[in-house]
C-alpha positions in Angstrom: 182.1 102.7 215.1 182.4 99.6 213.4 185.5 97.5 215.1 187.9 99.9 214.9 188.3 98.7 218.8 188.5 94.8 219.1 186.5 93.1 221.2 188.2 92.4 224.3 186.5 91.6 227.5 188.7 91.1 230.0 189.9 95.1 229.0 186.1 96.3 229.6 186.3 94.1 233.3 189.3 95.6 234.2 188.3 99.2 232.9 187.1 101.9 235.8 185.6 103.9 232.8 183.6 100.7 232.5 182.8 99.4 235.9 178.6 99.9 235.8 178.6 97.7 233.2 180.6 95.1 235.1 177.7 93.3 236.5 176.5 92.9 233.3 179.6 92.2 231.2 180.5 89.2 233.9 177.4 87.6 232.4 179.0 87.7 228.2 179.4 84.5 227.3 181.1 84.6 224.2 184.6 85.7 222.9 183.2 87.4 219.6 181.8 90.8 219.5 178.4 90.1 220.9 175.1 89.7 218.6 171.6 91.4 219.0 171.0 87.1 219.5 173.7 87.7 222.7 172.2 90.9 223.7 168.7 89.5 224.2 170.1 86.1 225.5 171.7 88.8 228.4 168.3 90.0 228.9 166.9 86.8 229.7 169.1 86.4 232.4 168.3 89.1 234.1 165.8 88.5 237.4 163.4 90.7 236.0 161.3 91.6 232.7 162.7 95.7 231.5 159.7 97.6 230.0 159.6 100.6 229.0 157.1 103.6 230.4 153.8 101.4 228.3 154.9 98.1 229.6 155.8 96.6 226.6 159.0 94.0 227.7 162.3 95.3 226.2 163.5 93.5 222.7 166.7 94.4 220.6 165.8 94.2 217.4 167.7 94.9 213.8 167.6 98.5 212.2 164.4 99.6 210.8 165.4 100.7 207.0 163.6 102.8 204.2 161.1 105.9 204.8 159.7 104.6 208.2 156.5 106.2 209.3 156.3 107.9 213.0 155.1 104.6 215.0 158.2 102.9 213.2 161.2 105.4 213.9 163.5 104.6 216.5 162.1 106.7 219.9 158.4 106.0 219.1 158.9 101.9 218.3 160.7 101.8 221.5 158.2 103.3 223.6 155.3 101.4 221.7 156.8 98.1 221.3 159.7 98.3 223.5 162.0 97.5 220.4 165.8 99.0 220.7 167.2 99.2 217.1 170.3 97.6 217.2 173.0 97.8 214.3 175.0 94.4 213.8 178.7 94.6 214.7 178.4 98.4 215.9 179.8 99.4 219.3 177.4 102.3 219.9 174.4 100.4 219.7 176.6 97.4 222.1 177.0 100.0 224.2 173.6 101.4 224.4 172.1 98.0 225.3 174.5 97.3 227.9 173.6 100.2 229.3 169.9 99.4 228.8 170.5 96.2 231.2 172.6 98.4 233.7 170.0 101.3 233.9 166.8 100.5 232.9 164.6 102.9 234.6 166.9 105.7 233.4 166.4 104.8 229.4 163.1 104.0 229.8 162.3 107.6 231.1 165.0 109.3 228.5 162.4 107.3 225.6 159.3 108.3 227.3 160.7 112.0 227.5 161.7 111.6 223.8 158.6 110.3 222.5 156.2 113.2 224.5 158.5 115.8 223.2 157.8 114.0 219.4 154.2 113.9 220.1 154.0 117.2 220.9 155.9 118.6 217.9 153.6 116.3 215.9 150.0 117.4 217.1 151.7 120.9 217.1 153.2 120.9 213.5 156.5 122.2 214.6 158.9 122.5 212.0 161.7 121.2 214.2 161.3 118.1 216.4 164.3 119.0 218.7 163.2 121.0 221.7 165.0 121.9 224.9 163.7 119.1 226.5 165.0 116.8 223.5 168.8 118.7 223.4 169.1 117.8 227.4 167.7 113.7 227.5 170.0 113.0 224.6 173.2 115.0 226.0 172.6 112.4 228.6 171.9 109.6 227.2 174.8 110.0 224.8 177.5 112.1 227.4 176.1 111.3 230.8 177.4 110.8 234.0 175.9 109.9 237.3 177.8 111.6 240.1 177.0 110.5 243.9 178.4 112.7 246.8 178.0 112.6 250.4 180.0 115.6 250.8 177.5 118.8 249.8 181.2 120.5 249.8 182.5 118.4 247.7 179.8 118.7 244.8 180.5 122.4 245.0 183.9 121.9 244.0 182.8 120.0 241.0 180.0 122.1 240.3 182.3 125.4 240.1 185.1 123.6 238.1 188.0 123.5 241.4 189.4 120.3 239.2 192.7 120.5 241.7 191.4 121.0 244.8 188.4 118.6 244.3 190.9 115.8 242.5 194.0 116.3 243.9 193.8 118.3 247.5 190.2 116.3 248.2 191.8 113.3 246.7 190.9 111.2 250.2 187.5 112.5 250.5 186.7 111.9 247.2 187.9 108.5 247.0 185.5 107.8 250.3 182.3 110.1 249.6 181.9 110.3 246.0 181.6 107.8 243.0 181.3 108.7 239.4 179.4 105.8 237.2 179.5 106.6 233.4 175.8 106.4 231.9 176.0 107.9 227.8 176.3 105.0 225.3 178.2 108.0 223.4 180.7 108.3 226.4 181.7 104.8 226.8 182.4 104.0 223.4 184.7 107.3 223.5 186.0 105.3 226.6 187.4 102.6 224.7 190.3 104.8 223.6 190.5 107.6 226.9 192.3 110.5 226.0 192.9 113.9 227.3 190.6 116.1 226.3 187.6 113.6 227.5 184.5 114.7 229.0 181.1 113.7 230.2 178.0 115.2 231.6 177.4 115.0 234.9 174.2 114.7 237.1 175.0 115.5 240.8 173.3 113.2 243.1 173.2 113.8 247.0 173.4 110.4 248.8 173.8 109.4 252.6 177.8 107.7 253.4 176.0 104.6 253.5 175.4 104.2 250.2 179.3 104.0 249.5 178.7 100.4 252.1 176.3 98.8 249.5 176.9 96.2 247.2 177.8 97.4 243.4 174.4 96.1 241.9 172.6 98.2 244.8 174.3 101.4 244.2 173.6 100.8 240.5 169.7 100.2 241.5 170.0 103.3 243.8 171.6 105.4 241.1 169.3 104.2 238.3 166.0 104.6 240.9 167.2 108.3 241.2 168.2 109.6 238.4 164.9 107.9 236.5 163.0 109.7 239.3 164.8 113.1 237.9 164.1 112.2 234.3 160.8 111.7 235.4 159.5 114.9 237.2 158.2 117.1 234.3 159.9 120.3 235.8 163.8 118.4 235.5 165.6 117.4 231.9 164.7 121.3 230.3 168.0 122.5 230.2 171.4 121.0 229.6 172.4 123.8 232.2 171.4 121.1 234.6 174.4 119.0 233.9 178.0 120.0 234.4 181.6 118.9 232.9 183.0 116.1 234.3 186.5 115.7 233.1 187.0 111.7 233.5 190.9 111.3 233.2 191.2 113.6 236.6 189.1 110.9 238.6 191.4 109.6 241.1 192.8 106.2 239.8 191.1 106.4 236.6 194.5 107.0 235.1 198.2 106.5 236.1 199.0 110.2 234.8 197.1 111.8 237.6 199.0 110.5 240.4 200.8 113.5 239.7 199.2 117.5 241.1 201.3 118.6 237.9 198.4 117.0 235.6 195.7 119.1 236.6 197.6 122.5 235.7 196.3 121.5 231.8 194.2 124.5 231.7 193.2 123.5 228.1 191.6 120.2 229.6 190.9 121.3 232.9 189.2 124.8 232.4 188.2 127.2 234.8 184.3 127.8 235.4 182.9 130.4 232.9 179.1 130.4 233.6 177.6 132.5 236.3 174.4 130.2 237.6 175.1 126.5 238.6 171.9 124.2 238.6 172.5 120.9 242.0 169.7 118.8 241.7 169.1 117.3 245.3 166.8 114.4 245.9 
C-alpha cells in the first residue's frame, strides 16, 4: 500500500489500534514517511542489539530482485543474515519493522518457524512449501493479536464469541483485566482506515492483575517474552485453530460507535460461534 494513507504521526500516537507501537513511534524523528535509513537509525536507539534465532544483529535492507536462490529469499536471509526486506515508501513493510522493534522475540521465532518449515520442505522435496505450521505463523504475523486476561471468565467469553456480554455487559471488567495489543503488520496497516467488518487473530494469554500495574514497555516485554515462548515450543503454532476472531471496533473505547449495546446486535460483524472445539493456550 503505497501512500494511499499519508503519513501522519501524531494520528498513529493518538491511535488505540496503534498503541504497542507507541514506544517506538515517540522515537520517529522525522515528518516524511520514514526510510529503511530511518528504520535502522530507530534500531540504533534501542538499548539492545535484536537478533534473530542464529544471532545475526537485525538489518532492514532493500528488496532482493530477480530469480533469488533459497539462502537469498526473504525468510531464509532473515534468519541467516538477519536482513528484513524492506520496500521503499510501502506501509506494510513500515509496519512490519515497527513491529520488529516492538516484538522482537516474537518475529524472530515466527522467521525461525518459517525457515525450519522451508528446510524441511527442501530436504523433503515437497511440492508445496506451505505447511500447517507455515498457514498459522503467517496468520499471525500478518492478522495477530495478543490478548492478556486476568479473568479465566472473561477469555471464555471471547473464546466462545459472547461479543455483548464480554464488550458491553463485562465492559468494567474488561477495561480492568484484559488488554488487547495488535501484533500482524497486515492488521495495522488495515488499521489505518478501521472499518466495520475488521478483524484480527487473537492469542489468549493468562496473566496475573498485576501485570495491568506495569509500565507500557514492561507489558510489551511481558507480552512479547510470552508469546515468543508459545511460538517457540514445537508442539504450539500447528493450527490456526489455536487463534480466535477478535473483532477490534467492539473493544471498549476503541471507537465512539460502541458506546452504544445497539452496535453489537450487527450479527454480520459480530457472528455467533460456529466451531465446536476452542484451543486457550495458558502459560
Amino acid at each position: 500500500m503505497k501512500f494511499k494513507h499519508l503519513w501522519n504521526l501524531d494520528e498513529l500516537l493518538n491511535s488505540p489500534f496503534f498503541e504497542p507501537l507507541h514506544l517506538i513511534l515517540s522515537r520517529v524523528n522525522t515528518d516524511q514517511f520514514p526510510s529503511l535509513a530511518d528504520c535502522n537509525s530507530l534500531l540504533d536507539t534501542l538499548n539492545s542489539s535484536i537478533r534473530v534465532h542464529s544471532e545475526s544483529p537485525l538489518k532492514f535492507v532493500e528488496q532482493k530482485t530477480g530469480k533469488l536462490t533459497f539462502e537469498m529469499q526473504y525468510e531464509p536471509l532473515c534468519y541467516l543474515k538477519g536482513e528484513v526486506q524492506t520496500r521503499k515508501d510501502n506501509w506494510h513493510d513500515l509496519l512490519n519493522a515497527l513491529v520488529w522493534m516492538t516484538f522482537p522475540k516474537t518475529k524472530a521465532a515466527i522467521n525461525a518457524r518459517h525457515y525450519a518449515a522451508l528446510i524441511d520442505a527442501e530436504c523433503s522435496q515437497k511440492t508445496s512449501q506451505r505447511g500447517t505450521v507455515r498457514d498459522m505463523n503467517t496468520l499471525f504475523d500478518e492478522s495477530g493479536v495478543v490478548v492478556v486476561c486476568a479473568d479465566p471468565a472473561l477469555s471464555l467469553l471471547l473464546l466462545n464469541f459472547k461479543w455483548k456480554e464480554l464488550f458491553w455487559e463485562k465492559r468494567k471488567q474488561v477495561q480492568s483485566s484484559m488488554g488487547f495489543y495488535l501484533f500482524g503488520h497486515g492488521l495495522y496497516e488495515k488499521a489505518l482506515n478501521p472499518y466495520i467488518g475488521l478483524t484480527g487473530q487473537g492469542l489468549v494469554l493468562s496473566v496475573n492483575s498485576a501485570f495491568f500495574d506495569l509500565s507500557p514497555e514492561l507489558q510489551m516485554k511481558h507480552a512479547d517474552d510470552s508469546v515468543a515462548d508459545y511460538i517457540n515450543n514445537s508442539s504450539k503454532c500447528v493450527s490456526t485453530r489455536e487463534l480466535t476472531p477478535v473483532p477490534l471496533l467492539g473493544i471498549p473505547d476503541w471507537t465512539p460507535e460502541n458506546n452504544s449495546p445497539n452496535f453489537y446486535d450487527n450479527t454480520d460483524y459480530f457472528r455467533p460461534a460456529r466451531r465446536s472445539t476452542i484451543y486457550c493456550p495458558s502459560f
